[in-house]
Structures are given as C-alpha cells and as structure tokens.
C-alpha distance (Angstrom), angle and dihedral (degrees) to the residues before:
residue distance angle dihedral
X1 . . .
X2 3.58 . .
X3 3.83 92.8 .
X4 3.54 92.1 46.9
X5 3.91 94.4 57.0
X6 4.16 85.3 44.4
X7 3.66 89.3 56.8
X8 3.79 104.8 42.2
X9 3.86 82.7 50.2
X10 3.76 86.9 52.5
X11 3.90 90.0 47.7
X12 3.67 93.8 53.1
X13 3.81 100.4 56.1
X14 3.78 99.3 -116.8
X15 3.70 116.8 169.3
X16 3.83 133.4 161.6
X17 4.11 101.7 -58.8
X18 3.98 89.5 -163.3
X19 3.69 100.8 70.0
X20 3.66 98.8 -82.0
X21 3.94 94.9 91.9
X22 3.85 92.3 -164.5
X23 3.94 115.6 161.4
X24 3.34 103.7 -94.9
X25 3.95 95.1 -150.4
X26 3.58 90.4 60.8
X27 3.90 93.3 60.9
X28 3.90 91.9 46.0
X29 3.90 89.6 55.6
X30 3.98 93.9 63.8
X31 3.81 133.6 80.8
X32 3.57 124.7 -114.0
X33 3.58 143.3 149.8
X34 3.99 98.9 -124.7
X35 3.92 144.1 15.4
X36 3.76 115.5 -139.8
X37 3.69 113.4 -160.5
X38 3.72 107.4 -153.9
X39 3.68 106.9 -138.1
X40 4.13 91.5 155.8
X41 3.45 96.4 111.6
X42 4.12 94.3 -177.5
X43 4.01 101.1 171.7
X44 3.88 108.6 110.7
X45 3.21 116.3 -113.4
X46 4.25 100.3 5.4
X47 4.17 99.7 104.0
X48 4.09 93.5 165.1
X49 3.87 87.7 119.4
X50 3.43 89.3 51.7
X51 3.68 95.4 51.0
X52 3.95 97.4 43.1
X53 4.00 90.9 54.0
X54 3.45 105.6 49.2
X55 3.93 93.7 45.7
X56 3.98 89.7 37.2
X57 3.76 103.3 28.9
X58 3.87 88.5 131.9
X59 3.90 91.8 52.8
X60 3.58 96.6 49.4
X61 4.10 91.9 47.4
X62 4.27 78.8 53.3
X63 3.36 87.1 56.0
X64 3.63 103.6 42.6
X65 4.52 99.7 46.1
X66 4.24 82.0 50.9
X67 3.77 92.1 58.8
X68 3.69 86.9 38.4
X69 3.65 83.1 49.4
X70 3.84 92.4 45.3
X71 3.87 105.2 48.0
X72 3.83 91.2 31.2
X73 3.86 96.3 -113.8
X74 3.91 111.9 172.3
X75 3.82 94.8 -159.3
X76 3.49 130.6 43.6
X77 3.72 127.6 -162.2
X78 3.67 139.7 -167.0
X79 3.86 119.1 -160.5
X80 4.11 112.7 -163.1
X81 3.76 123.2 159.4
X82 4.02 106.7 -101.7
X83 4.01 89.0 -128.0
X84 3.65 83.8 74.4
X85 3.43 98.8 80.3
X86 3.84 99.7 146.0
X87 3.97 78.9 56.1
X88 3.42 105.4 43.1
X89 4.26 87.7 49.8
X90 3.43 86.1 58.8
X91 3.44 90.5 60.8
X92 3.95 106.0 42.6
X93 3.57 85.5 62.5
X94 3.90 94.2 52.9
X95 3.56 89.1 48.9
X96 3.82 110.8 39.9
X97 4.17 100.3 134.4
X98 3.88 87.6 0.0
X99 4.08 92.5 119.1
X100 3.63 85.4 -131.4
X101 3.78 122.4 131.0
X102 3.84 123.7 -125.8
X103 4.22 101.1 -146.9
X104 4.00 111.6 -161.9
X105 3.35 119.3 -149.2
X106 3.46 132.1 -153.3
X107 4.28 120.7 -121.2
X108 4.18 92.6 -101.4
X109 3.36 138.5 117.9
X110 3.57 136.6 -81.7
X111 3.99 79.2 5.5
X112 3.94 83.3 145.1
X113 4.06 93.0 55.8
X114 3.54 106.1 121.5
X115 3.75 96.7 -137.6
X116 3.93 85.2 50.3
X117 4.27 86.8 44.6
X118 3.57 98.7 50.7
X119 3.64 95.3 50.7
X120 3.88 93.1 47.7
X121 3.72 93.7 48.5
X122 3.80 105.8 42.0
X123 3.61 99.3 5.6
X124 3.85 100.4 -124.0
X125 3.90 126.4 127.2
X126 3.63 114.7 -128.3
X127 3.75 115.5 -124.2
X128 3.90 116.4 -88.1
X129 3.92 97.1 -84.4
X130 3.83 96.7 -6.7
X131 3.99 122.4 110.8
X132 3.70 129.6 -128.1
X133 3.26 95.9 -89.1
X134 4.11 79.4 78.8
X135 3.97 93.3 61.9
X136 4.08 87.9 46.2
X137 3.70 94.5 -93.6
X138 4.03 137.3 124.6
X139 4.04 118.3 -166.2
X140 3.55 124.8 -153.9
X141 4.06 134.4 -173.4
X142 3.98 101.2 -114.3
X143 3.57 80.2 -124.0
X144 3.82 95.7 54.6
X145 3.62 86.3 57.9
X146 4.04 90.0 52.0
X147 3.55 81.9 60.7
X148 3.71 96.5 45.8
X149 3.79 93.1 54.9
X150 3.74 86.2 52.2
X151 3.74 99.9 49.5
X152 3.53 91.8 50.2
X153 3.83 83.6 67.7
X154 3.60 92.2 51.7
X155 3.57 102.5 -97.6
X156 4.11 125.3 126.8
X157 3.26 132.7 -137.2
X158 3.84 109.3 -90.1
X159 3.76 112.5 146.5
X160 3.89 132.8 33.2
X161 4.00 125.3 -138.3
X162 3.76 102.0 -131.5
X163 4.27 135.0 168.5
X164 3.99 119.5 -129.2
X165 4.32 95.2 -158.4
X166 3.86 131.2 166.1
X167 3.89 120.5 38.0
X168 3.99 106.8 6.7
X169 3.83 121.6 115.4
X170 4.02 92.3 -114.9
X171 3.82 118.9 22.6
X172 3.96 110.9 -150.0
X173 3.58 147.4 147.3
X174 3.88 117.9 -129.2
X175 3.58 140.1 157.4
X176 3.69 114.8 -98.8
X177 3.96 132.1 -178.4
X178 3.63 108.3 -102.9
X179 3.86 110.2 -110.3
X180 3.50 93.2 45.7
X181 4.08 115.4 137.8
X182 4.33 119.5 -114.3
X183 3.88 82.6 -121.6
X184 4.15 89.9 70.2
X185 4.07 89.6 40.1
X186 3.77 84.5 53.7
X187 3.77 92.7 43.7
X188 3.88 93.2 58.4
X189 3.73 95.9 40.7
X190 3.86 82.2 63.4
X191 3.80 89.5 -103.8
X192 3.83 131.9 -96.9
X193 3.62 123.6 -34.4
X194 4.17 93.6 -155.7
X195 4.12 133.1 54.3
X196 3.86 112.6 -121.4
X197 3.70 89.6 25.0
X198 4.03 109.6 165.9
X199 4.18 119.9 -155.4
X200 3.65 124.6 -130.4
X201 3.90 110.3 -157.4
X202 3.51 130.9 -136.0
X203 3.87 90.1 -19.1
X204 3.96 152.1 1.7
X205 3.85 94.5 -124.2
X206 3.92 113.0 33.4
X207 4.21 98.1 5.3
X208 4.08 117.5 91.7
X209 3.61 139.5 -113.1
X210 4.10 126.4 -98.4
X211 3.51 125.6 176.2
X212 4.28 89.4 163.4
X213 3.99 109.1 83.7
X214 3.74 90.7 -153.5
X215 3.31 100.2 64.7
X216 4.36 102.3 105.0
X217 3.70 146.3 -116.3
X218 3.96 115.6 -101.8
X219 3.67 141.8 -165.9
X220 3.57 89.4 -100.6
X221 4.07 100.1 42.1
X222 3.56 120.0 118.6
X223 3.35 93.1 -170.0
X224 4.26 144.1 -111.6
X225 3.95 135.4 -33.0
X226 3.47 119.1 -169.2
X227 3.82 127.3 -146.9
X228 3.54 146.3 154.8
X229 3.80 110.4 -80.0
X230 3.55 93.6 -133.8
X231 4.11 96.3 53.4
X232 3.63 123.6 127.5
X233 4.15 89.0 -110.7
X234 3.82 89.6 55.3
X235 3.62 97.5 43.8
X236 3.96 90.5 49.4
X237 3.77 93.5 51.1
X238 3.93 91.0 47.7
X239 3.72 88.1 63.7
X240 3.94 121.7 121.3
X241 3.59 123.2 -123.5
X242 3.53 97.4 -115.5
X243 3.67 92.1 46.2
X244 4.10 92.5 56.8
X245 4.08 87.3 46.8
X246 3.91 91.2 54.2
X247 3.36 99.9 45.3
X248 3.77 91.7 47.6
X249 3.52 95.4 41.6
X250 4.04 89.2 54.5
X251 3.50 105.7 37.3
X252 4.02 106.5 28.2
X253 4.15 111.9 116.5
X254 3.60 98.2 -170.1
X255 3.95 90.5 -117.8
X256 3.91 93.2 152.1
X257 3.60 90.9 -133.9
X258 3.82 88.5 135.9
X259 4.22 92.7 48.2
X260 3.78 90.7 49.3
X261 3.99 96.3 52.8
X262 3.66 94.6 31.9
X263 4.10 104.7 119.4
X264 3.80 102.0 -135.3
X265 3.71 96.8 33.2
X266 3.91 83.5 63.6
X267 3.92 83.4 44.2
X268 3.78 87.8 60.6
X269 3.79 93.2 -101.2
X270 4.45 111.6 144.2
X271 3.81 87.4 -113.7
X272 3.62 121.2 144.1
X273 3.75 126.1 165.9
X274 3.58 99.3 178.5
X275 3.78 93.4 62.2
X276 3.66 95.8 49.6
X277 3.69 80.8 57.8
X278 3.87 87.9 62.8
X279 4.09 81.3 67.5
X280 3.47 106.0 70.4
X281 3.95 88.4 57.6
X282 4.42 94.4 37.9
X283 3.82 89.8 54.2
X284 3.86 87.5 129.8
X285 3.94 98.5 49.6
X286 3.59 125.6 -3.2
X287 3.26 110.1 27.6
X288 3.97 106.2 104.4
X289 3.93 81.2 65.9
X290 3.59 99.4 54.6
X291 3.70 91.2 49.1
X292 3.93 88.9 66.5
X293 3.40 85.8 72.7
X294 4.32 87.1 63.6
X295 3.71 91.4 69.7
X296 3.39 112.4 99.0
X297 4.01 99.1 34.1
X298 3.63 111.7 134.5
X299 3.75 89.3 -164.1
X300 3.95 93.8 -121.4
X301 3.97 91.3 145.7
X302 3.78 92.7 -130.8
X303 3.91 83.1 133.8
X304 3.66 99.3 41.2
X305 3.95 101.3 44.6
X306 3.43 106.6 20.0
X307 3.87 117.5 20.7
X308 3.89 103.4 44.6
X309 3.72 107.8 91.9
X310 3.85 78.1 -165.9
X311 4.05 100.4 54.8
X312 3.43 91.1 -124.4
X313 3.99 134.1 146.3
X314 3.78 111.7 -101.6
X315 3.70 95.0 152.1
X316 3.55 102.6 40.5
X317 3.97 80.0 59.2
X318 3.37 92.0 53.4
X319 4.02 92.3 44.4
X320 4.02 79.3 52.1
X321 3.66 96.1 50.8
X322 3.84 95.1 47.0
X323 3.56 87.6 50.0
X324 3.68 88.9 50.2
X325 4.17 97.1 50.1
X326 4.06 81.8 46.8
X327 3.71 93.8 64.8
X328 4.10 97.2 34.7
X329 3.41 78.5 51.9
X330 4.06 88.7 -126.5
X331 4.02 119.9 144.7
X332 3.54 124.6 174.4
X333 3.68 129.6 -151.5
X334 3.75 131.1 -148.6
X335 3.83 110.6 -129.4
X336 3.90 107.2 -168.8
X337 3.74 118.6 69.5
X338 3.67 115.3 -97.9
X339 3.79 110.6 -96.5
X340 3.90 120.8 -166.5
X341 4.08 107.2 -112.5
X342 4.11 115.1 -113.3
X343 4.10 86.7 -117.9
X344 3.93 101.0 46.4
X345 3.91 93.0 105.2
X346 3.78 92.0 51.8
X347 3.67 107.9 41.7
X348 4.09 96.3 53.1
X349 3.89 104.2 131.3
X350 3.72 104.4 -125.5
X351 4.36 114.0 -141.0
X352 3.75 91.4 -108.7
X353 3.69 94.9 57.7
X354 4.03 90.9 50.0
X355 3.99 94.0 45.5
X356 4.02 85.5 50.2
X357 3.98 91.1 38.7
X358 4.02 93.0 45.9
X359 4.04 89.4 46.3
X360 4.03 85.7 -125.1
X361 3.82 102.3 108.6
X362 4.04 87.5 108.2
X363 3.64 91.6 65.9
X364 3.97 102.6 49.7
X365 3.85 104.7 114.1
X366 3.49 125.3 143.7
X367 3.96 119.8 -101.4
X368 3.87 107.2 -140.2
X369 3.61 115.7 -145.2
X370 4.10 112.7 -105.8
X371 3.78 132.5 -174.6
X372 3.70 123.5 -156.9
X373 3.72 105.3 68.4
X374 3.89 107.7 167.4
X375 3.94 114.8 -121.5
X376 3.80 111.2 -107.5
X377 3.78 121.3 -113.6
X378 3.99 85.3 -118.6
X379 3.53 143.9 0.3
X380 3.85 137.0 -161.7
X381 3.60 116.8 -145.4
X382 4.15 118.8 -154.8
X383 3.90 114.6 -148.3
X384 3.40 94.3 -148.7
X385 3.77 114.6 66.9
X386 3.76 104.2 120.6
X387 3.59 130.1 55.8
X388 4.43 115.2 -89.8
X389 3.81 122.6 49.4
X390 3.87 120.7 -26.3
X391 3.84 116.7 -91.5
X392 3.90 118.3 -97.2
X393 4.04 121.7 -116.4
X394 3.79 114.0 -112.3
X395 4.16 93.4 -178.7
X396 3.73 136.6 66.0
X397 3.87 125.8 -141.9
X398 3.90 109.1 -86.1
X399 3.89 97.6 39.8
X400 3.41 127.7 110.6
X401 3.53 136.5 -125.2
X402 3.60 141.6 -169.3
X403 4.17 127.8 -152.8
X404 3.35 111.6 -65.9
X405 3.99 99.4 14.4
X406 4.01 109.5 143.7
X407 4.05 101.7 -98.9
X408 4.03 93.7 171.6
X409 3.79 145.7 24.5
X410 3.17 136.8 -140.7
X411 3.56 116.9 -119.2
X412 3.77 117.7 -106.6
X413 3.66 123.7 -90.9
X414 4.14 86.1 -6.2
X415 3.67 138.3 109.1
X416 3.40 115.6 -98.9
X417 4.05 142.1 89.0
X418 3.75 138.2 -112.6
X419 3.73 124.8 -96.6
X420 4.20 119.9 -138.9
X421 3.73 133.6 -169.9
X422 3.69 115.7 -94.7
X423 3.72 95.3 -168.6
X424 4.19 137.0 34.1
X425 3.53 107.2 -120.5
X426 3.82 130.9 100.2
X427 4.04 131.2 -75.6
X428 3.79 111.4 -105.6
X429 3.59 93.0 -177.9
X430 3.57 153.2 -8.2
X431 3.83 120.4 -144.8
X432 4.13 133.1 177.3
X433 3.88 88.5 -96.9
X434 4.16 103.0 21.6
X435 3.67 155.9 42.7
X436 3.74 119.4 -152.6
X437 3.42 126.3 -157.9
X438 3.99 137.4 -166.3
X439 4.17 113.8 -150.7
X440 3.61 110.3 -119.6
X441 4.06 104.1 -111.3
C-alpha cells in the first residue's frame, strides 16, 4: 500500500508547495519515525498557510496520516504558530482522538526552517549538511500535504493557493491555476494602490523581486507583496554584486553581529557570516578559507536585513562564497556534532521586531481566503518548477486539453515531477521551458 500511495503522489505532480519544490514521491518512499507538517509560515506578511489550514484542516490531516502511512512514520506532527488561534481551532477539532500532535510555535523568525522545526518538534539536531530524513524525519508544506490527500484520489496538481499582501485594494488568498500571469493576481486583489509599485514574490526575506507582471505562478509560489518601488527593501535587492562586495569590503568591522543572530549558528551549525565578510577584502590570499564558513547558510537574511547594524550583505556573501566552492569544486565539512548555543532561546527575533526592522509593519493586513477567481484567457506553464531535470512535453501545438490532462513527463530514471493542465482550452505552443495555453471561450 505504501508504494501505491508513493506512486499516485508521483503521478499527480506533487512537489514541495513552500518553495522547496522537492518531489514529493521521493520523500514518501523513505522510512522514518515521524512526519512534520510545517505549518510555521514565518515570512512577514505571506499568511497563505494560514488561510489553507483553517479552511482545509481536514485535507491537510488526509494528507499528512497517508505519508505517515507511506514512509511508515509512527508519529505525526503538525507545527502552527500559537497566534493562529482561529487556525489552530480548526485543527483540534480535526484531530480530537487522531494521535496526532498539535506543535505551537512561537511568533519568530525562520520558525518554519526545517533545521529550526526538527529540533523543536522531536528535539534532534540534523547532521551538519544532512536533512531530516537523517534524524528519522520527513517535512512537508501543509499545503503539499493538501495536495497529497488529493492525488491520492487521482487528481494532479493544477492550481496553487497563494496570498497577494501589502499595497493592493483587497488583500486575499485564493486558489489560482498555476501558469497564471502576476498581472491577473493583481487584477483580483483589486490591483495596486501606488504608481511604480515593485512585487516581492513568495516572501520579503528569502522570496525574489518582479517588477514584470507576466512573469507566472508556479508550484512553488506563495504568491505577491506589493510595495512602493522606491522602498528601502526594493532598493537593497536592486543592488549589483559588485556594489554589495565594495561596500562590505570597505565598511565591514567584523562585529559578529551577523554570527550571533544567525539561526543555525545558534543551532550549533559552523556558520559564520562575519568571516565570509573577511572575503571580499582577502580576495588575493585567504579567501577560499573564509568561504568555509558559507556552508551552512540557509539564506534566511537574518544577517543581511536584520542583524547588520551596518545594512550590509552578509548573506549574499555567503550565497557568493557557496557559489564560489561550487565551481572550485571545494566543499567543506563540519566535524564536531552540532551542539545548540547557550543563547539560542534568547536571541530568537520575534515578527514585530522584523516588521519594525524591515520598515513594513504598515502593510501587515490579513488576506482572507476567497473563491471565485475567474480563469485567465491564457496561461504559460514553466517545466521547470521543482528541483531535478525539467519535465518532458507529452502534447503538440493544436491539441486540446482539459484540467488535469498530463502536459509533461518526467524524465526517465531522473528527479523531477510531471506537469498537468490547469485549464481546458487548446495548446498554442510548446517551447524548451513552457507550454502555453488559450481558454476555450
């Protein structure tokens, strides 16, 4: 039975639906002794999470016993922040005499890490660059498991549950087909309330910035933030490269500020921002050492946005140096055991302090969820949003398709995940990296 609910997973297309984009068939084929269903949701002002569990609390509990089911797990957990309460009522009704455990978080970021997760929930440390899989556990994205409890009932991923936050004339969360263009998530949110505005996807910290509205909604996208074009967030992530490495390299004091408020160095985890720093000025001799210390970054931009009392770019340094040791072909591995550090409890950055800190407090509203979103006229479909190999056409231009008809493979005997229609209509074209499709009228 096991295999069975691997494979129908596999079928449907399901990948990691909180940025990750791992295969989900590949998780339910191990053996652990728990599934941790990440409900932490930690990036300000993104609530989708929040929205999709306490409206489908029963879906995701589905979804979380049938990977239990799948990998063996004896113990199932469920980690939501305990401000939630509407969603975490929602939940200790679906789970009265389940078995399952109800995990409350506190308000801090990255609470949803899954280093950070683990460790709360079973209280084991992950091996120094290992997953969870290591310490007998398999996380999911609450809304992966949605989508698991779905596939098991034969139906494919085809739309994505994302949030459209900041400066947009109604704030919601809403299912949408996947494919579909920013412009038509701005369009239902009632559009921007500001010229110039700029969009920060799936997240302030770790998502990216867009300032084209046909760029597309993914498996993996959380959804849109709206901001001022001209705010300090913006203007930091328009930066150069070589900008961020001189003004590091000239104005950097080696105060460890970034070290001491990184997550997983306080985890026990050989991460240390402020000697990566030292790089960018040892570029002649010295810095392939300092780059060891860029291993274990997670890229959560504690350093960078919140920690520097110089606004300076510790983690895109580290980004840089990992990047660097990829193409030298250098790794480094941390020896001793991590060991959790003496001040982790007490240096945990608290939401309020980052909305203050990131000068976005103003723009935290909620984003009710909302049915009724109107299929676009046309959609463009990537085939790569998961991590492995792109997924593999299966149509031609001129057939037609209805929801849920297989549009991509996955290559044989690689990592990857399928790719279905989210909408009837007919394929206008098929490209190396997308499949467009025209609604049927």
């Amino acid at each position: 039975m096991s295999e069975q609910i691997a494979e129908k997973i596999k079928l449907a297309g399901v990948v990691g639906a909180g940025g990750g984009g791992f295969p989900t068939h590949v998780k339910a084929q191990s053996q652990v002794d728990c599934i941790l269903a990440n409900g932490a949701e930690c990036e300000p002002l993104i609530h989708k999470d929040v929205e999709l569990m306490t409206h489908h609390a029963a879906g995701v509990l589905v979804g979380l016993r049938l990977m239990m089911q799948a990998t063996g797990a004896t113990r199932g957990i469920i980690g939501i922040k305990g401000k939630n309460s509407r969603t975490l009522q929602a939940f200790r009704e679906v789970l009265a005499g389940s078995g399952i455990e109800l995990l409350e978080l506190g308000d801090f970021y990255p609470a949803g890490d899954e280093y950070e997760l683990v460790q709360l929930a079973i209280g084991r440390l992950i091996p120094a660059g290992g997953i969870p899989l290591d310490v007998g556990c398999v996380v999911c994205n609450v809304e992966t498991l949605f989508n698991v409890s779905k596939a098991v009932n034969g139906s494919p991923v085809t739309h994505k549950f994302v949030s459209v936050a900041g400066l947009v004339q109604e704030p919601k969360s809403f299912w949408v087909p996947i494919g579909t263009s920013y412009r038509d998530l701005l369009a239902f949110a009632g559009g921007a309330t500001v010229q110039g505005f700029a969009l920060l996807t799936s997240g302030v910290l770790m998502g990216g910035l867009s300032r084209n509205l046909d760029e597309v909604v993914t498996k993996t996208c959380a959804g849109l933030i709206v901001l001022p074009g001209d705010h300090y967030l913006i203007s930091r992530k328009t930066r150069s490269s070589g900008e961020m490495n001189r003004i590091g390299k000239s104005a950097c004091d080696q105060c460890t500020a970034c070290t001491e408020f990184c997550p997983r160095y306080l985890l026990g985890y050989d991460i240390q921002p402020h000697k990566v720093m030292r790089s960018l000025g040892f570029t002649a001799s010295g810095a392939e050492y300092w780059n060891n210390y860029a291993t274990y970054c997670c890229s959560c931009g504690l350093c960078t946005l919140y920690a520097c009392p110089e606004d300076l770019f510790p983690r895109e340094a580290c980004e840089q140096a990992k990047n660097t040791m990829r193409e030298d072909g250098k790794s480094y591995r941390q020896t001793k055991a991590p060991k959790l550090h003496s001040m982790k409890n007490y240096r945990r950055i608290p939401t309020k302090s980052l909305l203050r800190r990131l000068r976005i407090g103003k723009y935290e509203r909620e984003t009710p969820f909302v049915e009724g979103f109107p299929d676009p006229a046309e959609i463009s479909i990537p085939l790569q949003q998961h991590i492995g190999k792109p997924a593999i056409p299966v149509v031609q231009p001129g057939e037609t398709v209805k929801i849920g008809d297989l549009l991509a493979e996955l290559p044989k005997d690689s990592l990857g995940a399928r790719i279905h229609a989210p909408l009837a209509g007919q394929i206008a074209a098929v490209a190396d990296d997308h499949i467009r499709i025209i609604a049927t009228p």
